[in-house]
C-alpha positions in Angstrom: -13.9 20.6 4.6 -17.0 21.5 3.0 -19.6 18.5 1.5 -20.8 19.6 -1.9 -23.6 17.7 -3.6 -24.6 17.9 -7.3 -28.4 16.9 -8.0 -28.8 16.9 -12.4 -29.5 13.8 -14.3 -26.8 11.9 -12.2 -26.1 12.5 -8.4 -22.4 13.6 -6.8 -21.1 14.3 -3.7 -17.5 15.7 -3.4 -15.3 17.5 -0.3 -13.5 20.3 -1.5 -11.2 23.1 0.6 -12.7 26.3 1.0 -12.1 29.3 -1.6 -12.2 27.3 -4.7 -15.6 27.5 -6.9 -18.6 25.5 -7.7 -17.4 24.8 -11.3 -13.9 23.8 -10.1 -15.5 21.1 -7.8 -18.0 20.0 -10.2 -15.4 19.2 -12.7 -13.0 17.2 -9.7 -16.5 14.9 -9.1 -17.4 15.0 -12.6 -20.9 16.8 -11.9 -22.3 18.0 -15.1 -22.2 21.2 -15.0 -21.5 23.4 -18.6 -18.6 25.6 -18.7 -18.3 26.9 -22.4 -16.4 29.7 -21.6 -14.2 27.7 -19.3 -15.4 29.4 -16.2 -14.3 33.1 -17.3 -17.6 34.7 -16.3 -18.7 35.3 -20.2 -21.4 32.8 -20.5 -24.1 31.3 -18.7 -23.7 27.9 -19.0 -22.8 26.8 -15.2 -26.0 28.0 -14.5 -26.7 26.0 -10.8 -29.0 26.3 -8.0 -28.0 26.6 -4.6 -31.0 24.4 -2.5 -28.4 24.6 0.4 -26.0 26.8 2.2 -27.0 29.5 -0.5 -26.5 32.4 2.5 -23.0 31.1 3.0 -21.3 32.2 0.0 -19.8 35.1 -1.6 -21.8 38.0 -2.8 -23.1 37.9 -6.3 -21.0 40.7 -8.2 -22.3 42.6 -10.9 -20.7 41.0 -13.6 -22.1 37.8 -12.6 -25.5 39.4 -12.3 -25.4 40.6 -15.8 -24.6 37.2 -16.8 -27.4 35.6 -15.0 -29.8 38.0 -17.2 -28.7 35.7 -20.0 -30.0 32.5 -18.3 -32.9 30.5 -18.8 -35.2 30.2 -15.6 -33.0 32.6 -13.2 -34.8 31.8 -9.3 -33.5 33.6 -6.4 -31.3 30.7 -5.7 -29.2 30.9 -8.7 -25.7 31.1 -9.5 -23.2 31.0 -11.7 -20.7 28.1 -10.9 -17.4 29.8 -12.1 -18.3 33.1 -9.5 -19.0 31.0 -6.6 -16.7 30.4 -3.6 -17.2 27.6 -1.9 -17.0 28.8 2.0 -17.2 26.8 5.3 -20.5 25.1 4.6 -22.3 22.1 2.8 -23.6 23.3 -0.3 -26.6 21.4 -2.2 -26.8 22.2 -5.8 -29.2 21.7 -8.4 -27.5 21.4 -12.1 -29.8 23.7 -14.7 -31.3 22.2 -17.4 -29.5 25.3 -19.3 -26.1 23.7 -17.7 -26.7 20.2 -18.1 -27.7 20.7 -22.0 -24.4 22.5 -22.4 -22.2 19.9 -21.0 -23.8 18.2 -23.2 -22.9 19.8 -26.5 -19.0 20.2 -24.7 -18.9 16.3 -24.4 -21.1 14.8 -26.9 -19.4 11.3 -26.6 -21.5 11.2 -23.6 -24.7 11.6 -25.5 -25.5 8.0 -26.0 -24.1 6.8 -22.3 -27.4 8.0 -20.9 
């Protein structure tokens, strides 16, 4: 079972099954990671990088690469979190500011906790 590890203003770590996404185990760990579109491919929002393991998972589609054009400071390592797989391997992730700010605005209850 595959380690996952969310760097953004907080640290997590969660073990998730292969085959499901980024975004679906950031939300199990509570990682802050955006998702307005709720993880339909139509925004940019769970904008992550992959520091880790980036060469294990699936192959950026073209959909996903049009969405990444709408990101703010798109590296080689980045990914959407709703299009990636989680395979066999650890993962480290780094949450984008982009993302963080966004789950943000999606929960601002949790403004002031900081």
């Amino acid at each position: 079972m595959p380690t996952l590890r969310f760097l953004g203003d907080e640290s997590w770590t969660v073990d998730v099954e292969e085959g499901v996404t980024v975004l679906e185990a950031a939300e199990i760990c509570g990682a802050r990671v955006g998702s307005s579109c709720g993880g339909q491919c139509a925004c940019s929002t769970c904008h992550v990088y992959v520091a880790k393991g980036l060469d294990t998972l699936n192959e950026i589609t073209e959909q996903e690469d049009e969405r990444l054009d709408m990101a703010f400071d798109v590296k080689p390592e980045s990914r959407l979190g709703c299009q990636t797989v989680v395979g066999h391997q650890d993962l480290d992730i780094t949450i984008s500011e982009e993302s963080t700010k966004a789950w943000y605005d999606e929960h601002p209850e949790e403004r002031n906790k900081q």
